[in-house]
BAMAR-233801 format. One line per 4 residues: number of its first residue (from 1); their letters; for each residue x, y, z of C-alpha. Coordinates in steps of 0.1 Angstrom, whole numbers, plus 5000, padded with zeros to 4 digits. Example, Ala and Ser with C-alpha at 12.3 -4.5 7.8 and 13.67 -1.06 7.14 Angstrom:
1> AS> 5123:4955:5078 ~ 5137:4989:5071
END
This chain:
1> XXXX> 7555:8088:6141 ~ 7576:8081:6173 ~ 7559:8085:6209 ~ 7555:8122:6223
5> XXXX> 7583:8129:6250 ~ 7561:8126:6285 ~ 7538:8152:6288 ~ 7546:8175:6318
9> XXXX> 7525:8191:6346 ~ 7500:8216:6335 ~ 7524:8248:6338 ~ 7511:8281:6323
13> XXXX> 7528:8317:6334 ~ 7506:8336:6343 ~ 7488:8311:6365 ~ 7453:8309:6356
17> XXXX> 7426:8315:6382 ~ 7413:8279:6382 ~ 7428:8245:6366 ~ 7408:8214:6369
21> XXXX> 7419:8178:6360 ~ 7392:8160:6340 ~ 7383:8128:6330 ~ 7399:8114:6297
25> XXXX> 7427:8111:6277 ~ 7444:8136:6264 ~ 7436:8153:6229 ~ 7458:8147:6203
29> XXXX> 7458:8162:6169 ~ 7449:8144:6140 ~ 7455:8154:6100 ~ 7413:8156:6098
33> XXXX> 7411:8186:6127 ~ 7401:8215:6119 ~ 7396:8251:6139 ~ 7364:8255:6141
37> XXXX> 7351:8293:6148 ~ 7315:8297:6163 ~ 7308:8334:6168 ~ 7319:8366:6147
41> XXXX> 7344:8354:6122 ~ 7359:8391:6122 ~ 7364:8392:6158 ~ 7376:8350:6164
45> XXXX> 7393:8351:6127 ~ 7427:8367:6139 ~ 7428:8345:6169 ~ 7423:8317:6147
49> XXXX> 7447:8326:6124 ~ 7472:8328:6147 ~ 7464:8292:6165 ~ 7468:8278:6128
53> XXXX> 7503:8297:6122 ~ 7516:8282:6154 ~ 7499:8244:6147 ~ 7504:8238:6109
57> XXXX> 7542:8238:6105 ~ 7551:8215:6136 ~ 7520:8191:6129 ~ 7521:8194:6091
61> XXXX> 7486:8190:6089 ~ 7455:8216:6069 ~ 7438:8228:6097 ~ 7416:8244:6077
65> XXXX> 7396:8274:6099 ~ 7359:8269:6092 ~ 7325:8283:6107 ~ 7303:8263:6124
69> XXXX> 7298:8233:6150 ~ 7323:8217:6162 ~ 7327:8178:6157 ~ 7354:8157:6174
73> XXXX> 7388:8162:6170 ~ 7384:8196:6160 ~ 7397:8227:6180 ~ 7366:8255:6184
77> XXXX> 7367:8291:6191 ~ 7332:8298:6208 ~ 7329:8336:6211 ~ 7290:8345:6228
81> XXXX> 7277:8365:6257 ~ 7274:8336:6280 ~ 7307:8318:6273 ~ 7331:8336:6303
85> XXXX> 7337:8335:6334 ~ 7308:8350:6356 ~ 7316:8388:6359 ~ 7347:8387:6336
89> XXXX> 7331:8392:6305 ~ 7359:8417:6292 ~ 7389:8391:6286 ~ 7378:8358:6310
93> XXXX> 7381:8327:6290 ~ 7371:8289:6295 ~ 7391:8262:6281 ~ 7384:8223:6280
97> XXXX> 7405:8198:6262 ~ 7403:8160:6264 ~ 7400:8136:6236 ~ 7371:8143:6221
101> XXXX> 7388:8181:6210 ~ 7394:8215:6226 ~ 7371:8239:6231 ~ 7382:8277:6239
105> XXXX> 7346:8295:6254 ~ 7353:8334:6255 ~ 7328:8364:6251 ~ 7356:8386:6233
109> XXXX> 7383:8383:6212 ~ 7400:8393:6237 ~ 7393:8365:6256 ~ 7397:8342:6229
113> XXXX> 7434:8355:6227 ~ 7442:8347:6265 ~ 7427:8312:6261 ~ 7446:8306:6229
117> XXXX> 7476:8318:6247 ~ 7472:8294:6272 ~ 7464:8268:6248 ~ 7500:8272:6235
121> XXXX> 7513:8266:6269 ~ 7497:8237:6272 ~ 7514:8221:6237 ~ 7550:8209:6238
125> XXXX> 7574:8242:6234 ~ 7589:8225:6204 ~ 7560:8238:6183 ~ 7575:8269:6183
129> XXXX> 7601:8261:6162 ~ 7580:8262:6133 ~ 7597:8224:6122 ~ 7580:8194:6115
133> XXXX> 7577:8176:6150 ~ 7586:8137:6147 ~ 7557:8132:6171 ~ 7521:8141:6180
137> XXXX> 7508:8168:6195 ~ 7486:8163:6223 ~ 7470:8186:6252 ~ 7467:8168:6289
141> XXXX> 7432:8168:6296 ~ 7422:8196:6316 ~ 7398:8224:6320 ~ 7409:8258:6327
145> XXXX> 7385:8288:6344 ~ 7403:8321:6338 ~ 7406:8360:6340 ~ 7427:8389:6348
149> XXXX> 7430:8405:6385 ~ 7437:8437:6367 ~ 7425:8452:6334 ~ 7458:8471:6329
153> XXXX> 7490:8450:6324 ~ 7517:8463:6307 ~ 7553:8469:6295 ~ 7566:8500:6282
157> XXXX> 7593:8506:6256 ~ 7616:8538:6258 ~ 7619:8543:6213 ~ 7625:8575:6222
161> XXXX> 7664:8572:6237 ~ 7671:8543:6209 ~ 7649:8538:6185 ~ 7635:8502:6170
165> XXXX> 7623:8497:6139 ~ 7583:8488:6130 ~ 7593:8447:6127 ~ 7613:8449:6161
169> XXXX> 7584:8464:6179 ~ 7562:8438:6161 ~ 7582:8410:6173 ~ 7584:8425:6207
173> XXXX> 7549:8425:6205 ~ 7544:8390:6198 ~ 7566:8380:6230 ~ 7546:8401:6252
177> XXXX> 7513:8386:6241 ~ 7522:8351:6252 ~ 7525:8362:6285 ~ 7488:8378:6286
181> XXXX> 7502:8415:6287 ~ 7479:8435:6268 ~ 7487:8469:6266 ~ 7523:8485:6251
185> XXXX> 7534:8519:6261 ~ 7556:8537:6235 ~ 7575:8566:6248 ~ 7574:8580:6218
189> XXXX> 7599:8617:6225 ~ 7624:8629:6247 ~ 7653:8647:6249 ~ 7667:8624:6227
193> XXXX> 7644:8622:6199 ~ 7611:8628:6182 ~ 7599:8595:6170 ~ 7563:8602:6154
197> XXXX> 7555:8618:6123 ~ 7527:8654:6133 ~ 7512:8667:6106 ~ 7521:8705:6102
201> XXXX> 7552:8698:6121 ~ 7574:8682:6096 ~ 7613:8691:6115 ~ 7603:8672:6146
205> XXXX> 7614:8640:6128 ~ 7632:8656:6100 ~ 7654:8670:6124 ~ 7643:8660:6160
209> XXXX> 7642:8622:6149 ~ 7678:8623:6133 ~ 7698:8611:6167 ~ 7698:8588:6198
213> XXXX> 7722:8581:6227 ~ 7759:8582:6215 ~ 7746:8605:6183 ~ 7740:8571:6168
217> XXXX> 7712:8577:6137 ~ 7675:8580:6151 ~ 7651:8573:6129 ~ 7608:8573:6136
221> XXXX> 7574:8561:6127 ~ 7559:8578:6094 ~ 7518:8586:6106 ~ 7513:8550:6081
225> XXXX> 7537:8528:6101 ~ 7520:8539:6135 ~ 7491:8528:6125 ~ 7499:8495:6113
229> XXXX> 7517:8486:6144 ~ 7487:8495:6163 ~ 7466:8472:6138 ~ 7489:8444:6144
233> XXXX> 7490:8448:6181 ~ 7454:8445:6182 ~ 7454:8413:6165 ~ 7472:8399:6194
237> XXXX> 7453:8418:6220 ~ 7477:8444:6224 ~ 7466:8482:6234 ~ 7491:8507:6223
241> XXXX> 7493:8536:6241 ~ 7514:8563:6227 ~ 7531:8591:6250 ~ 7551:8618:6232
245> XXXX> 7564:8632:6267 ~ 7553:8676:6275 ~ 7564:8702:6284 ~ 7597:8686:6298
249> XXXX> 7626:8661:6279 ~ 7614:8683:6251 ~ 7649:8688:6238 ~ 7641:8672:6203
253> XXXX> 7613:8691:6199 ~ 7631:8723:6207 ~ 7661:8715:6181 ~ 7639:8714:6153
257> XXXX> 7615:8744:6163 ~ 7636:8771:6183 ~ 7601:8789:6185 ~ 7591:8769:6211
261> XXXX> 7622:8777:6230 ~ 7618:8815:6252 ~ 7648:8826:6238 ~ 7642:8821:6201
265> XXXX> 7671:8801:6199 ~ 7673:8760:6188 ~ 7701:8741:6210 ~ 7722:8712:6194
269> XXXX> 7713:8682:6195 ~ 7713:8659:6228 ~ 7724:8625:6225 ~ 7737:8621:6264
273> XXXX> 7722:8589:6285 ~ 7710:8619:6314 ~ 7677:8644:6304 ~ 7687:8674:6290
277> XXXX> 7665:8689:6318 ~ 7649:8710:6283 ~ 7612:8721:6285 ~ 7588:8741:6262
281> XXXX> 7585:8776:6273 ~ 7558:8781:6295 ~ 7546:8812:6278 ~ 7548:8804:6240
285> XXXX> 7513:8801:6220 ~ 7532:8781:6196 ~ 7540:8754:6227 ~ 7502:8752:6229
289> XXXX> 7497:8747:6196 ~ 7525:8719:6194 ~ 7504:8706:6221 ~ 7475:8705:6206
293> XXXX> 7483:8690:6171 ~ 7502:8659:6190 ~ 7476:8649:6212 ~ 7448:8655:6189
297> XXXX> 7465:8633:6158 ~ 7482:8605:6184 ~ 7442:8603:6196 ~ 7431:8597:6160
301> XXXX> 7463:8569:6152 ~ 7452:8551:6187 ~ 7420:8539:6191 ~ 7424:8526:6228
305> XXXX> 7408:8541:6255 ~ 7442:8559:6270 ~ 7464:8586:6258 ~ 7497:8591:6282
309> XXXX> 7504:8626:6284 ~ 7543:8622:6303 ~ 7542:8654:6323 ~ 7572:8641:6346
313> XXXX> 7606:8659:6354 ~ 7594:8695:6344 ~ 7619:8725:6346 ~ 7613:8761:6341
317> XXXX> 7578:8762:6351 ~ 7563:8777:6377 ~ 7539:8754:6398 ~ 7504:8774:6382
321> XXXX> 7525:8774:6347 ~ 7526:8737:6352 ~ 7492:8730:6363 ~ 7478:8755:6335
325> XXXX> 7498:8731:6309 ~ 7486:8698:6323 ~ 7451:8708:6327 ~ 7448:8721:6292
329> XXXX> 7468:8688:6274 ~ 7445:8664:6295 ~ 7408:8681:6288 ~ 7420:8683:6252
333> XXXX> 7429:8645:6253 ~ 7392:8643:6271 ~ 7379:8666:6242 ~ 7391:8638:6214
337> XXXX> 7373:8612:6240 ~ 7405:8595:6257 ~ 7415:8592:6291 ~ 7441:8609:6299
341> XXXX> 7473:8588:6324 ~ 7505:8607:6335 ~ 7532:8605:6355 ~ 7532:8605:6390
345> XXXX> 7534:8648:6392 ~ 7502:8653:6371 ~ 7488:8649:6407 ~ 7498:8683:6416
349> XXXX> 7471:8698:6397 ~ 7435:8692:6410 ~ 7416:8703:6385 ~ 7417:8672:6360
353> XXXX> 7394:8656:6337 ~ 7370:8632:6359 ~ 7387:8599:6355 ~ 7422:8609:6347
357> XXXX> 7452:8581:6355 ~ 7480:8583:6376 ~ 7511:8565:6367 ~ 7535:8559:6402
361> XXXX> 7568:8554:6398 ~ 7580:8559:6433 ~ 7592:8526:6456 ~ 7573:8499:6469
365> XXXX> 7577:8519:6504 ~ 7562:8552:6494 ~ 7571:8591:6507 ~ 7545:8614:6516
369> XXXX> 7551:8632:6486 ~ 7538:8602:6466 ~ 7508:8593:6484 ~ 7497:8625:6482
373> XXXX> 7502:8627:6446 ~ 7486:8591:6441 ~ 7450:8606:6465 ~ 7451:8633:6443
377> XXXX> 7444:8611:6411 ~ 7417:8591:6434 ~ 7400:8620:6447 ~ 7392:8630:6410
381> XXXX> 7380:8599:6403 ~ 7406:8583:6383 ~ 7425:8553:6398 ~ 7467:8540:6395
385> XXXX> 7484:8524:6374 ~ 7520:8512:6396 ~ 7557:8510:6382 ~ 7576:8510:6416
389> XXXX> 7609:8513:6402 ~ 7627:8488:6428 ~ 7604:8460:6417 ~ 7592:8470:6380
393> XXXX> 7615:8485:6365 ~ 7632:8467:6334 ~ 7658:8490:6326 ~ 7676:8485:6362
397> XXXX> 7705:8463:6364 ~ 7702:8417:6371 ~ 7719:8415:6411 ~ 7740:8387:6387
401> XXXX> 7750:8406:6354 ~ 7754:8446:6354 ~ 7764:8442:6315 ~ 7732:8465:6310
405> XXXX> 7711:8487:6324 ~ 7709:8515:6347 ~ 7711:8509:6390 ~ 7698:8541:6403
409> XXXX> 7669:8520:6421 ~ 7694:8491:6427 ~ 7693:8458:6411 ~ 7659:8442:6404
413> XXXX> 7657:8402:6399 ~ 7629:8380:6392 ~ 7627:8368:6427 ~ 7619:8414:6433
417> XXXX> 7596:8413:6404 ~ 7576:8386:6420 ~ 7577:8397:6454 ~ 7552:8426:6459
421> XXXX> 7517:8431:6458 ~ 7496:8459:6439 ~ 7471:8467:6469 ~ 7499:8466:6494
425> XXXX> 7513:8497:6482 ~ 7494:8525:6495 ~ 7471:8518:6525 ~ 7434:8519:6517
429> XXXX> 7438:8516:6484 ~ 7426:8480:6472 ~ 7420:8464:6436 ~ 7393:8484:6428
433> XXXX> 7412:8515:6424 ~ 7442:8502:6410 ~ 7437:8498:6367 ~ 7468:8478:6369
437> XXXX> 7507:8474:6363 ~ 7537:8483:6339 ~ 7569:8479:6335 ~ 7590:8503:6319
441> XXXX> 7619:8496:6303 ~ 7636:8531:6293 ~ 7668:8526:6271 ~ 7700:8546:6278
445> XXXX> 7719:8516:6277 ~ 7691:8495:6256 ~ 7701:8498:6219 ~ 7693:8468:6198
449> XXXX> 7661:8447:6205 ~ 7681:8420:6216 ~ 7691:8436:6245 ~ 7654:8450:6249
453> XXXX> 7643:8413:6250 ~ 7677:8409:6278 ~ 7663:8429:6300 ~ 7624:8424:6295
457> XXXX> 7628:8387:6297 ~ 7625:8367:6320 ~ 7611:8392:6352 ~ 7585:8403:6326
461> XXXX> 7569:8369:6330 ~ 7570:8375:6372 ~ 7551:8409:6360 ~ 7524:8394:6339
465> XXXX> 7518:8370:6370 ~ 7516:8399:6394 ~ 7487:8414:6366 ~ 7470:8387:6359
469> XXXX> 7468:8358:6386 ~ 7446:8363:6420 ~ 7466:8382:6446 ~ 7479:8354:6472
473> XXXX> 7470:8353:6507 ~ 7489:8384:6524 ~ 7514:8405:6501 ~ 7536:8372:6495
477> XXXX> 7533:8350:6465 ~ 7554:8318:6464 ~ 7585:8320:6442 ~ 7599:8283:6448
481> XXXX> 7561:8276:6426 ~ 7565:8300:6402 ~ 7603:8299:6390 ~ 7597:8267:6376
485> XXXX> 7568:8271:6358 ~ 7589:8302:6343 ~ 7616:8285:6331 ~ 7590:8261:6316
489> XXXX> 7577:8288:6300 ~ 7613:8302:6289 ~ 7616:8270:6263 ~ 7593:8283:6240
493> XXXX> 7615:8314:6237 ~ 7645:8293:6233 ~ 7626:8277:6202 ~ 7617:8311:6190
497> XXXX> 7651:8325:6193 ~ 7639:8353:6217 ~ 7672:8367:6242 ~ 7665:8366:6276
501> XXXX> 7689:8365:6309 ~ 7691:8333:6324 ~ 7692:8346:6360 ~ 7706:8327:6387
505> XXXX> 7673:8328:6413 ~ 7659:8304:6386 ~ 7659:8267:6385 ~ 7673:8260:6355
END
């Protein structure tokens, strides 16, 4: 074997809470490692797994995954109580490499994830590539202490408008895991189409699932494929959080069932970029039924904590009709044991499950409309999760390349995406109360997953930071730092053959 190229600075996106230099050579790889798992073998096994996909074709070694101590030169998963972070049991990690092996500490598999994650960083981005390297691998020696500032980080994907196939979501999946995000939202109906199978309800994807934007063919997720892209998510410590959006952009739902129109009559289909501005009638049974039967069934196919209810960009409805609607989809999401999140106007109504989650997708300068919506979620005991659509939002047009996307907030770069702080938004309302971020990327113009990974990638890597990494001194965060660590980063999804934008506010 020929020398390793020079091994660069220790550069990991998100940044991790604490990086030490040690003493010692680096670790390098040898054909008698193995990955060692101490702990549950059902909980470290898939993280293990994984680390052994990724190290076997580019080392060509066994790497056999085996239980029990570790010896030297082996890689070890240690998953115990007493192995994270003080205080940050739920997905805090350690990670020590030098020459004598590597050694990933973690109390969950969770946490086992983020420090394999990092791991991956921390190995040349040729490994990707899934090729035989011409060199060894070796990991600069280093210790890492680390954990998220907020348990909530996330990115959410508009199937609803287009639709993308179980493997494309999977694949998406994978990207998003290498950047620590752990939860995917799937919008899951709108106007445009139904995209999950409801038992008793067959037309909403016989019929509502047939079309998209442009009347291209729809398509959606049999009850079977749902459930294995949750499995498979979860593997890579990945919530899914499925939203089929009521009682507005309910046009797909009212083609197929013209019942749950008032006037007993089903409208064509919609297949225009704009809502249809359709709702379920406010006074049908069979709307509450409907109601009933999706979130009771997307509770059972998600096992997360969180159902998202939508509730946004209602017409039709009184403001008691829509409080009366919201109130009864959220205590029957609290009745199947979830926690209910919602759009912004699920505010309105004061009367919500203890707990419930408001989802803010108004600017980075807030109305009062919006903070009064936002202390209604925290004076019932719930907290925020923030999508400010100016510096969020993954749908809006690159300042550099309006090719796609949508501009109604303006342009958003990764220099925007960076520059903002969670607990800056709305005065007196600090960390604690805030479960964390998402960006959503809604997809009018968004219809292959090529462009999904366009517009995702790379400002979802400033979002992971703004999620994960320990919020700066003031509201400002240091771009000039970050950008190259991103690009960095961005190698590995040139190996892997993910698209992203190569926008011009990065060093490249």
């Amino acid at each position: 074997m020929i020398a390793a190229p020079p091994a660069p600075a220790i550069s990991v996106v998100p940044q991790p809470v604490e990086v030490i230099g040690v003493r010692g050579d680096a670790f390098r790889l040898d054909s008698d490692a193995r990955i060692m798992i101490d702990g549950d073998p059902r909980e470290a096994g898939p993280v293990a797994r994984q680390l052994a996909d990724l190290l076997r074709p580019s080392s060509g070694f066994e790497l056999p995954i085996v239980r029990g101590a570790a010896e030297p030169g082996d890689i070890a998963l240690v998953l115990a109580a007493d192995e994270a972070p003080d205080g940050h049991a739920a997905e805090g990690y350690r990670l020590r490499a030098d020459e004598s092996g590597v050694r990933i500490g973690a109390a969950t598999a969770a946490g086992l994830s983020n420090g394999m994650q990092s791991l991956r960083q921390l190995l040349p981005a040729a490994v990707e590539d899934g090729h035989l390297l011409s060199y060894p691998l070796e990991v600069v020696a280093v210790e890492i202490n680390d954990y998220p500032r907020f348990a909530y980080r996330s990115v959410m994907l508009d199937v609803a408008r287009h639709f993308f196939s179980v493997l494309e979501v999977e694949r998406f999946i994978d990207e998003i895991a290498m950047l620590k995000i752990n939860t995917l939202h799937l919008h899951l109906a709108n106007d445009q189409g139904w995209r999950i199978e409801i038992e008793g309800w067959p037309l909403l994807t016989e019929v509502g699932g047939l079309f998209e934007v442009d009347g291209n063919p729809g398509g959606f997720y049999t009850q079977q494929e749902f459930a294995g892209i949750v499995d498979y998510a979860a593997e890579r410590n990945v919530m899914i959080v499925p939203e089929a959006n009521m009682p507005g952009h309910t046009h797909a739902a009212l083609t197929a069932y013209p019942e749950l129109t008032c006037d007993g009559v089903a409208p064509g289909p919609h297949t225009l970029m704009a809502g249809g501005g359709s709702s379920l009638c406010p006074t049908s049974g069979e709307a509450e039924r409907l109601a009933e039967d999706v979130i009771r069934q997307l509770a059972a196919l998600a096992p997360g904590p969180y159902l998202h209810l939508g509730g946004d960009e209602v017409s039709g409805y009184t403001d008691d009709e829509y409080t009366y609607f919201m109130e009864l989809t959220s205590s029957i999401a609290a009745d199947e044991g979830k926690t209910a999140i919602g759009w912004q106007e699920l505010g309105a109504s004061d009367e919500l499950p203890i707990g419930t989650i408001g989802q803010y997708w108004g600017y980075t300068e807030p109305n009062e409309q919006g903070i009064e919506l936002m202390q209604s979620f925290l004076n019932q005991g719930g907290a925020i999760v923030l999508s400010p659509p100016d510096v969020a939002y993954l749908d809006q047009v690159y300042p550099d390349d309006d090719s796609l996307g949508l501009e109604w907030a303006g342009s958003n770069g990764v220099a925007d995406a960076y520059d903002w702080d969670p607990a800056s938004i709305f005065e007196g309302v600090g960390d604690d109360q805030v479960l964390g971020i998402e960006g959503p990327l809604w997809t009018e113009t968004i219809d292959t997953i090529e462009d999904v990974e366009f517009m995702a990638f790379p400002r979802l890597g400033a979002l992971a930071e703004i999620g994960w990494s320990p919020a700066p001194g003031g509201a400002h965060r240091d771009f000039d730092e970050f950008a190259p660590r991103l690009v960095t980063f961005l190698e590995r999804f040139e190996q892997l053959g993910v698209n992203f934008h190569r926008s011009s506010d990065l060093p490249w």
